[in-house]
VEXTOR-295703 format. One line per field, with one value per residue (C-alpha): residue number from 1; residue in one letter; x negated, y negated, z negated. Coordinates in steps of 0.5 Angstrom, whole numbers, plus 500, padded with zeros to 3 digits. Layout:
BEGIN
seq <- c(NUM,...)
type <- c(A,...)
px <- c(X,...)
py <- c(Y,...)
pz <- c(Z,...)
//
This chain:
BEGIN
seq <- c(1,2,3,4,5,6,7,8,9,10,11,12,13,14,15,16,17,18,19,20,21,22,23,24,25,26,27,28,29,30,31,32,33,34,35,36,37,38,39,40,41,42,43,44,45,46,47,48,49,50,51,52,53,54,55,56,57,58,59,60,61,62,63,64,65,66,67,68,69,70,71,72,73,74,75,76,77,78,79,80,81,82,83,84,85,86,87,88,89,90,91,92,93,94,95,96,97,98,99,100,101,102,103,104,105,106,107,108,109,110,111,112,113,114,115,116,117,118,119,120,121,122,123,124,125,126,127,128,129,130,131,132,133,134,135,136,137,138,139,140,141,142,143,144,145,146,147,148,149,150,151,152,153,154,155,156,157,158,159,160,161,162,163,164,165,166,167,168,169,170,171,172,173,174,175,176,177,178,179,180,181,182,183,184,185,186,187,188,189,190,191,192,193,194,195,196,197,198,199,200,201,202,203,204,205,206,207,208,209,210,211,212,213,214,215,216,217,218,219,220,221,222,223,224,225,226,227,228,229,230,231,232,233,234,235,236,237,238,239,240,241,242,243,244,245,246,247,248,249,250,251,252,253,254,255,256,257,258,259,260,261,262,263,264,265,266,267,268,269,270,271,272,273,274,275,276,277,278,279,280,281,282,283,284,285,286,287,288,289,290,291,292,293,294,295,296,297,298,299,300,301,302,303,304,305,306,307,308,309,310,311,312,313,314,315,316,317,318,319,320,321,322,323,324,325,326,327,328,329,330,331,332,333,334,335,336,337,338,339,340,341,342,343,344,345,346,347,348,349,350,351,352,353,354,355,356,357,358,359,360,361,362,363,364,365,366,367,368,369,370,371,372,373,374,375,376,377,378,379,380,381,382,383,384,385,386,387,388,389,390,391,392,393,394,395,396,397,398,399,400,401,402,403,404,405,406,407,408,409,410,411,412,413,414,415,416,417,418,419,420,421,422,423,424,425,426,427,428,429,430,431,432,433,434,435,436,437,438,439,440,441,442,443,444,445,446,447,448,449,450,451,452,453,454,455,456,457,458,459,460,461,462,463,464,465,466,467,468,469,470,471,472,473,474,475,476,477,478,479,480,481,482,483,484,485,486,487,488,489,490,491,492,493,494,495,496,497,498,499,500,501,502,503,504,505,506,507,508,509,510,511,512,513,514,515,516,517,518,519,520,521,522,523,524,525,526,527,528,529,530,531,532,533,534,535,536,537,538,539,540,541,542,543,544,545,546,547,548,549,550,551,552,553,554,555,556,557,558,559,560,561,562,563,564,565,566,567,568,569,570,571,572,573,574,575,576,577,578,579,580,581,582,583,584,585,586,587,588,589,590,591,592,593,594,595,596,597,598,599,600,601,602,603,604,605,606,607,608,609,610,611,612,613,614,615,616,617,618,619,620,621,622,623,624,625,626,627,628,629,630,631,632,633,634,635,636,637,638,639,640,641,642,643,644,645)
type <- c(X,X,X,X,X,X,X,X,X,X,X,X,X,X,X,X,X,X,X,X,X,X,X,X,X,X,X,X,X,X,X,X,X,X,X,X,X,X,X,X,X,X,X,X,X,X,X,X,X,X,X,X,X,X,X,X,X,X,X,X,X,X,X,X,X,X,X,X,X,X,X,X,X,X,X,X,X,X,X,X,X,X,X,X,X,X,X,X,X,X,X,X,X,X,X,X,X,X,X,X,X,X,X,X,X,X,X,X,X,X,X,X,X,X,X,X,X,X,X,X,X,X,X,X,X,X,X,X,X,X,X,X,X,X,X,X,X,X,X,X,X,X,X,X,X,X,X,X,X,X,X,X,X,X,X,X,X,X,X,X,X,X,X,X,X,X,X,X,X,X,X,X,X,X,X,X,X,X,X,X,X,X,X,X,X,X,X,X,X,X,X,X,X,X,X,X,X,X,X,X,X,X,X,X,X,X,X,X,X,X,X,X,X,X,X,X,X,X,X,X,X,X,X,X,X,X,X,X,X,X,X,X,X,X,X,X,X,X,X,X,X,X,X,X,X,X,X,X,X,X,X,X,X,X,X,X,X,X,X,X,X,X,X,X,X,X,X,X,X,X,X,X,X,X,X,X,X,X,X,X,X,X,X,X,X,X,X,X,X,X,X,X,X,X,X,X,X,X,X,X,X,X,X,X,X,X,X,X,X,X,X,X,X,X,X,X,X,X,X,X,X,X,X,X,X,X,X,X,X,X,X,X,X,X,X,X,X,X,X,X,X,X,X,X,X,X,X,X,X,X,X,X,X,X,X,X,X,X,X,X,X,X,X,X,X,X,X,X,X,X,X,X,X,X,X,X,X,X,X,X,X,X,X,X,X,X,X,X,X,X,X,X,X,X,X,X,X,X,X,X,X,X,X,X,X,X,X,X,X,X,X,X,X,X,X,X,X,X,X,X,X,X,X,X,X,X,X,X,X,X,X,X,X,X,X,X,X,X,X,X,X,X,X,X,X,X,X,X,X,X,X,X,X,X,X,X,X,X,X,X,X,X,X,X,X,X,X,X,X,X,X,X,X,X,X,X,X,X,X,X,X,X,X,X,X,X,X,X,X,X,X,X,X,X,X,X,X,X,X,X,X,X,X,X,X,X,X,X,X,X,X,X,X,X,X,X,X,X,X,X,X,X,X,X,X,X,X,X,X,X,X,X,X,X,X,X,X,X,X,X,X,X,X,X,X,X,X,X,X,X,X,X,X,X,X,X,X,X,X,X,X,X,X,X,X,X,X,X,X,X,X,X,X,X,X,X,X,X,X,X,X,X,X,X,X,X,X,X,X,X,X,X,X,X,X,X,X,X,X,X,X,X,X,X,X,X,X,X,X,X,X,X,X,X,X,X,X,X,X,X,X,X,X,X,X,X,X,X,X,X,X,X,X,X,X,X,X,X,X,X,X,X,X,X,X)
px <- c(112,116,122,119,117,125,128,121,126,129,121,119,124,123,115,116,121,115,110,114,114,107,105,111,108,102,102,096,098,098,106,108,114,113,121,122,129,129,133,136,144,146,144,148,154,153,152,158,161,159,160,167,169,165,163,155,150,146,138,135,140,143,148,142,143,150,150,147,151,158,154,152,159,161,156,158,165,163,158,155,150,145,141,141,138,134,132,132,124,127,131,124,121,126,126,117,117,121,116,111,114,115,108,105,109,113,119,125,132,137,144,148,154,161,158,160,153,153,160,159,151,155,158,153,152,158,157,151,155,160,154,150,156,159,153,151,158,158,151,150,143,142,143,139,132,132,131,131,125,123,123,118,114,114,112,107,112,111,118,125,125,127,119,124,128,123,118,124,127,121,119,127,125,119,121,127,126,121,124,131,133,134,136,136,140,146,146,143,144,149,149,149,155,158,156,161,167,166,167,173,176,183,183,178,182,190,186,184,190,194,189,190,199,198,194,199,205,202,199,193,189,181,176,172,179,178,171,173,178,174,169,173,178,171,168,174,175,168,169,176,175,168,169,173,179,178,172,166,168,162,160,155,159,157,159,161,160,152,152,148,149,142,143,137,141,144,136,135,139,136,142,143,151,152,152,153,160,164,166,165,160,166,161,161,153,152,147,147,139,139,134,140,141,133,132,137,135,140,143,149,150,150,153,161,160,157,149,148,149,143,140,147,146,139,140,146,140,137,143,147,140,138,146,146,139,143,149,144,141,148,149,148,153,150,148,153,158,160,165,165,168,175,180,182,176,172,177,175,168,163,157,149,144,137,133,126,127,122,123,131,130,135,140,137,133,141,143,138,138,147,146,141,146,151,148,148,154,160,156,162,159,154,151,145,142,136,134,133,132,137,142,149,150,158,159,164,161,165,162,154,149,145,139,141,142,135,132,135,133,126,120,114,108,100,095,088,083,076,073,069,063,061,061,065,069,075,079,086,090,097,102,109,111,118,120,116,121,120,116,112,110,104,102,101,099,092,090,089,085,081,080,077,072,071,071,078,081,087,095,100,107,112,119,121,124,120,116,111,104,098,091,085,078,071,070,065,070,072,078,080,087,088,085,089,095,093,093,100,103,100,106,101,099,094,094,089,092,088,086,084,088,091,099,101,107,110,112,115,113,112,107,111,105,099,100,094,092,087,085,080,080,076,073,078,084,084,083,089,094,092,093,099,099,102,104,108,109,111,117,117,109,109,115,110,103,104,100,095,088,090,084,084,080,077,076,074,076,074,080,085,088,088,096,096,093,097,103,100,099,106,105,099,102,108,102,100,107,108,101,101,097,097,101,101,098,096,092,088,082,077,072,067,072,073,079,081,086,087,089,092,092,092,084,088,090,085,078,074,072,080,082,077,080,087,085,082,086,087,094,099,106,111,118,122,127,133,129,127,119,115,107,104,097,093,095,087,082,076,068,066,069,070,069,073,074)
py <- c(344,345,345,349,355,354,355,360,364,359,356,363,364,357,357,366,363,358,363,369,363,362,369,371,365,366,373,374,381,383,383,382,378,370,368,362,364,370,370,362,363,357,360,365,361,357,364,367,361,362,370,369,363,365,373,372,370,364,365,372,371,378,381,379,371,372,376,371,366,370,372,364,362,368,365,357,360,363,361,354,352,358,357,350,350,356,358,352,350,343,343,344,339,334,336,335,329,325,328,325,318,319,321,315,310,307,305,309,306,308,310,311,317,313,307,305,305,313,314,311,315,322,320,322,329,331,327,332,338,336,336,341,347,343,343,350,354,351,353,359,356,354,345,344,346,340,336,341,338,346,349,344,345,352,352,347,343,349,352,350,343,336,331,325,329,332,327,323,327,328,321,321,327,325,318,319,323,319,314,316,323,328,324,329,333,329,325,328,336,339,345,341,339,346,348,343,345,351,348,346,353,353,346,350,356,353,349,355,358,352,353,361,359,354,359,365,360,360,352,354,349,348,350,343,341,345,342,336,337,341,335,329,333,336,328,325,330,329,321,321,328,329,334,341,343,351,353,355,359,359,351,348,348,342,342,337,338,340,334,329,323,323,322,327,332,326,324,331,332,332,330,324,327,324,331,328,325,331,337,341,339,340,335,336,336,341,346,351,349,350,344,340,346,347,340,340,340,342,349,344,346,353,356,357,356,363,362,370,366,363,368,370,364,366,374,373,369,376,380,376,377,384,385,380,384,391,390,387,393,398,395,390,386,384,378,378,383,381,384,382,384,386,390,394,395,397,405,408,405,409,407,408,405,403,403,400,393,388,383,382,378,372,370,366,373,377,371,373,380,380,377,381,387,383,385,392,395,399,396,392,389,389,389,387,388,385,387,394,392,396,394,398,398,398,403,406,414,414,407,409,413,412,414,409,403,405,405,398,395,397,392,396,394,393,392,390,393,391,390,397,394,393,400,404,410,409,416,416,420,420,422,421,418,416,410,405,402,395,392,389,396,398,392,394,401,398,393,398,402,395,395,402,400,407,407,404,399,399,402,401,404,407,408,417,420,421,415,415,412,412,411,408,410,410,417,418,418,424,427,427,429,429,422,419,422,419,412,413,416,410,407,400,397,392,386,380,373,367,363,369,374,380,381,389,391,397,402,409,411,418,422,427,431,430,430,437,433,428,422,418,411,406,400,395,399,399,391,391,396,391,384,380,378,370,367,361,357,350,349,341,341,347,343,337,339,347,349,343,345,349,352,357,354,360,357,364,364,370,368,369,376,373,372,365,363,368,363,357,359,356,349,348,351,345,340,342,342,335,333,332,336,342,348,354,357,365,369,375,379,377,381,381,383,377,374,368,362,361,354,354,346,342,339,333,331,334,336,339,333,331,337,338,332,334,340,336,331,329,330,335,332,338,340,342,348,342,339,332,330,330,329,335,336,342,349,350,347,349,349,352,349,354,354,354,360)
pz <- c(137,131,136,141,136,133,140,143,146,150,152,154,159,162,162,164,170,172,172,175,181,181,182,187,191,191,191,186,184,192,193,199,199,198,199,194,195,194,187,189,185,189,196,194,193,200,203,200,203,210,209,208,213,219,217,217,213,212,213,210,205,202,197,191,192,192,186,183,185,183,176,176,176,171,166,168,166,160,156,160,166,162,169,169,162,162,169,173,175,177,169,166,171,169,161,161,166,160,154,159,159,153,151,155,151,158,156,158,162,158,162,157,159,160,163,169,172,169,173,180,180,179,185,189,186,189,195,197,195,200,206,204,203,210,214,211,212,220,222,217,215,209,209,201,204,208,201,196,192,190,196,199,193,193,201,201,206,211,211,214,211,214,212,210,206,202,201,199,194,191,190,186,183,180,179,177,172,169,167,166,162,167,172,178,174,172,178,185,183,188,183,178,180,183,176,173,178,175,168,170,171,171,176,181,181,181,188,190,190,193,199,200,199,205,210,207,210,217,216,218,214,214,210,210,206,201,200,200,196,190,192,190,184,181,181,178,173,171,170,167,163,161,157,159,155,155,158,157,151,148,145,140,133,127,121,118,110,112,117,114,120,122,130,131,135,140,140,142,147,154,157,151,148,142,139,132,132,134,132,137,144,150,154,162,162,156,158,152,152,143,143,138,134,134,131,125,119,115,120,121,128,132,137,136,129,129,125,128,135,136,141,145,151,152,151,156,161,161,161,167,171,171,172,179,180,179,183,189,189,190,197,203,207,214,216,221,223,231,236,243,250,251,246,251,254,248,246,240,238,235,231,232,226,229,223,222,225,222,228,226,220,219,222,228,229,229,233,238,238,239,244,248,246,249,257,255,259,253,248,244,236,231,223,222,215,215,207,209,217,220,225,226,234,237,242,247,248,255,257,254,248,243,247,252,248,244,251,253,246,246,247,249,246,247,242,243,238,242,248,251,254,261,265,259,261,256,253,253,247,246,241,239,233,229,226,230,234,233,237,231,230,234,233,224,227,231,226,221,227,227,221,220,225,229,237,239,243,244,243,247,247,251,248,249,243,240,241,245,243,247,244,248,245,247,251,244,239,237,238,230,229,221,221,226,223,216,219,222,216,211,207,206,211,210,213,212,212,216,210,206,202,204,205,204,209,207,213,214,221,222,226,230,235,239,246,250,255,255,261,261,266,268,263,268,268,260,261,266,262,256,260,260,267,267,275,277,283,283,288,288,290,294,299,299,298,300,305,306,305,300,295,289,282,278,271,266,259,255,250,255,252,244,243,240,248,251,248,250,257,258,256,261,266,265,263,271,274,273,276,284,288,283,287,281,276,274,270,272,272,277,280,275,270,266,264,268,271,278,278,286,289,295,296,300,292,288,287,281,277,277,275,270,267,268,263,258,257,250,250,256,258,259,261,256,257,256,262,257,259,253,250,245,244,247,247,247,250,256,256,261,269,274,281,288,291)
//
């Protein structure tokens, strides 16, 4: 405790971090971001990496992580690995496992810095660095959350990670670190060892530098040797020169007239550097952390032989991050920045900005989203920005326009918000909006509809400029103009979260005018707009069985409008494929106006009773897309059967 007061601010800022972490994760104070990388420096630096060898961006990486990055590497080459001393939730988690051993009397094992167990461990560090920048710059997502112990935590196990890897870096995290001071640190960390490439600063760039003259020579020399390079050169230097000649600039000073030799500070000291036998600490695995210093009784040690520098590494923790902070705001790189077609073809190119698009959000989502504007005649490039989710679209004006590629981009959209009751007529309102053209969108605005509780049942939207959006209301409901702008033009939309809670996402749509003209339809064409009309034949059952006493089984089921059914409509229908006797499937209205499955088949292979069996089995085969034949539990179940038709 006496060291803890002696060293409080670095404990705030660990114990801060941790409880910053807490509240964005589990979104107490009612934010709407959860991302656990959202401020990650190492996933900058992995970004930035990918960014300038494939020009995109891993995962839903911006300019901030890669701020944070670059301003990690400047306070690496400056002061020390301040992030890993004072930020790092996994430095906390390594630093209080081994107060916890040591609290609990288990013996510690002890791998003392220089032996030949410690040098052949460091080895895998720079292993895992290798990998992880490998895989991350050739694929543009982010390797490390596979095994990366804080980023499973922090998800729950629910974000992109590999379950071995994760479960098994956990187990070495905990254990590991239990029983050997910072073990996770010193030998597992990848950004522990691309914080140590970084002490070696002049090495680092003379690499650097060597690479970029071989490529100016016209040898067109791959990146991977450069990581591999940086890799092995960063290990040996590590074990041969633990201890960096110039840099960092600022270092832990002891005095040699107030030393009285007591050995606390090399006791002290997370990573067990023999502070007390040298003047100045140029260790490899200093972290500036303060804890030597806190401890010494006769004020012997300080920061660059300074006593007034006592608080410089933890204000430049602070300064460092409100500057990454600062710079991340100022402007956007995109996530990918892609031309396609041919040069010749493509003229003078002009630009559109599309904004408001939420569904483009990572680099799968841009990926997804090039490719689709790829079918679209002159148009010839685009950069995403998912931060701000806006796309820059690439077009040759003799070739297309903007009203064209917004038209042939859009997805319209419908949103249920109840069902009238049996014989209700339905009044149909429509207005236009601006900034809706996601196709997420609708979908925000009818919740909030629903919410309210007042006579609608649905939306669907239709692309114009401005949009058109059509709403369906109880013929009773009055016709409110003022209350359905201020539902349109709300900047927080509420959304509850299975599970409880509340998420809040923050919009600018713009109501623009109310259309004069009000229709009224037929409770039935309401449900026939809103259903999402499925239909398959199946082609190598239609040859053998098609037209043998063939019948239709009607099989009602009310939730056959529900998205989460509605998407696994699919895999049943595959499930049936597989199966002799069955020749397609459909889903519909029936004639009673209940949602339904019709499930055609041939009577000489099938009756009710093995179909019935069929759909309730515990697990459905499927075809995948690739063709492969695999088992999955079922989409959905069934309780009522149907009947032949």
């Amino acid at each position: 405790m006496k060291n803890f007061r002696k060293n409080w601010f670095r404990h705030l800022l660990q114990w801060g971090t941790l409880a910053a972490i807490i509240i964005v994760l589990t979104k107490v104070l009612g934010n709407e971001s959860a991302d656990p990388e959202a401020y990650c420096p190492v996933g900058g630096i992995q970004t930035l990496g990918s960014y300038l060898v494939a020009g995109s961006m891993a995962c839903s990486m911006t300019l901030t992580q890669i701020m944070m990055g670059v301003v990690l590497a400047i306070g690496v080459v400056l002061f020390s690995k301040l992030f890993c001393g004072y930020l790092c939730p996994l430095g906390w988690g390594s630093e209080y496992l081994a107060k916890l051993r040591s609290r609990t009397k288990v013996k510690e094992i002890v791998i003392k810095n220089d032996s030949l167990t410690d040098k052949i461990l460091r080895a895998f560090k720079y292993i895992l660095l290798f990998i992880t920048f490998y895989y991350t710059i050739s694929g543009s997502e982010l390797f490390c959350k596979n095994f990366d112990p804080y980023y499973a935590a922090a998800t729950g196990f629910q974000g992109e990670l590999t379950l071995w890897m994760a479960v098994l870096s956990i187990a070495i995290f905990i254990f590991g670190n239990f029983f050997i001071k910072m073990f996770w640190c010193k030998y597992i960390c990848p950004m522990g060892a691309l914080s140590n490439l970084f002490k070696y600063t002049l090495t680092f760039v003379v690499l650097l530098i060597v690479f970029a003259i071989i490529n100016f020579a016209g040898i067109a020399l791959s990146w991977i040797y450069l990581l591999a390079a940086a890799s092995i050169i960063g290990y040996f230097l590590e074990i041969i020169f633990p201890e960096p000649k110039i840099f960092p600039v600022l270092k832990v000073s002891r005095s040699k007239e107030k030393c009285n030799d007591c050995g606390l500070c090399a006791k002290k000291c997370p990573y067990g550097i023999d502070v007390d036998k040298v003047e100045k600490v140029k260790h490899v695995d200093c972290t500036l952390c303060g804890e030597c210093i806190s401890c010494c009784n006769k004020e012997a040690l300080s920061f660059g032989g300074k006593k007034y520098f006592r608080w410089v590494p933890a204000i430049f923790v602070v300064v460092l991050f409100v500057v990454a902070l600062f710079l991340g705001t100022l402007w956007e790189l995109p996530t990918i920045d892609e031309r396609w077609g041919d040069a010749a073809k493509q003229g003078v190119l002009e630009k559109v900005r599309v904004e408001g698009l939420r569904s483009v959000k990572c680099y799968g989502s841009s990926k997804a989203f090039a490719a689709q504007l790829q079918k679209i005649n002159g148009v010839y490039g685009v950069a995403t920005f998912v931060k701000h989710l806006y796309v820059d679209i690439y077009y040759n004006p003799s070739e297309t326009n903007p009203d064209k590629i917004k038209a042939l981009i859009y997805v319209p959209a419908k949103f249920k918000i109840a069902t009238p009751p049996a014989g209700a007529l339905v009044k149909v309102v429509t207005i236009r909006t601006e900034n809706m053209y996601d196709k997420m969108d609708p979908n925000y605005l009818g919740l909030q509809f629903r919410y309210d509780g007042k006579g609608y049942y649905g939306l669907e939207s239709e692309y114009a400029c401005p949009l058109i959006i059509r709403l369906y209301m109880d013929v009773k409901e009055p016709v409110d103009e003022k209350y359905i702008r201020s539902v349109v033009e709300m900047k927080e939309l509420k959304m509850l979260v299975h599970g409880g809670g509340t998420n809040i996402v923050k919009v600018n749509f713009k109501y623009v005018s109310m259309v004069d003209e009000v229709d009224t339809i037929s409770r039935r064409e309401f449900l026939e707009r809103q259903f999402n009309y499925y239909k398959k034949e199946y082609k190598a059952n239609v040859e053998k069985w098609g037209g043998k006493n063939e019948a239709v089984y009607e099989l009602v089921y009310p939730d056959l409008d529900k998205p989460l059914i509605v998407r696994g409509v699919p895999y049943l229908s595959s499930h049936l494929s597989l199966i002799d006797g069955f020749l397609g499937l459909e889903t519909t209205i029936n004639d009673n106006e209940d949602y339904c499955f019709r499930i055609r088949y041939s009577k000489d292979v099938l009756n009710e009773d093995k179909i019935w069996e069929v759909l309730n089995r515990k697990q459905w085969t499927v075809k995948t897309t690739e063709g492969e034949i695999q088992v999955s539990d079922p989409k959905f179940s069934f309780t009522n059967k149907g009947i032949t038709k």
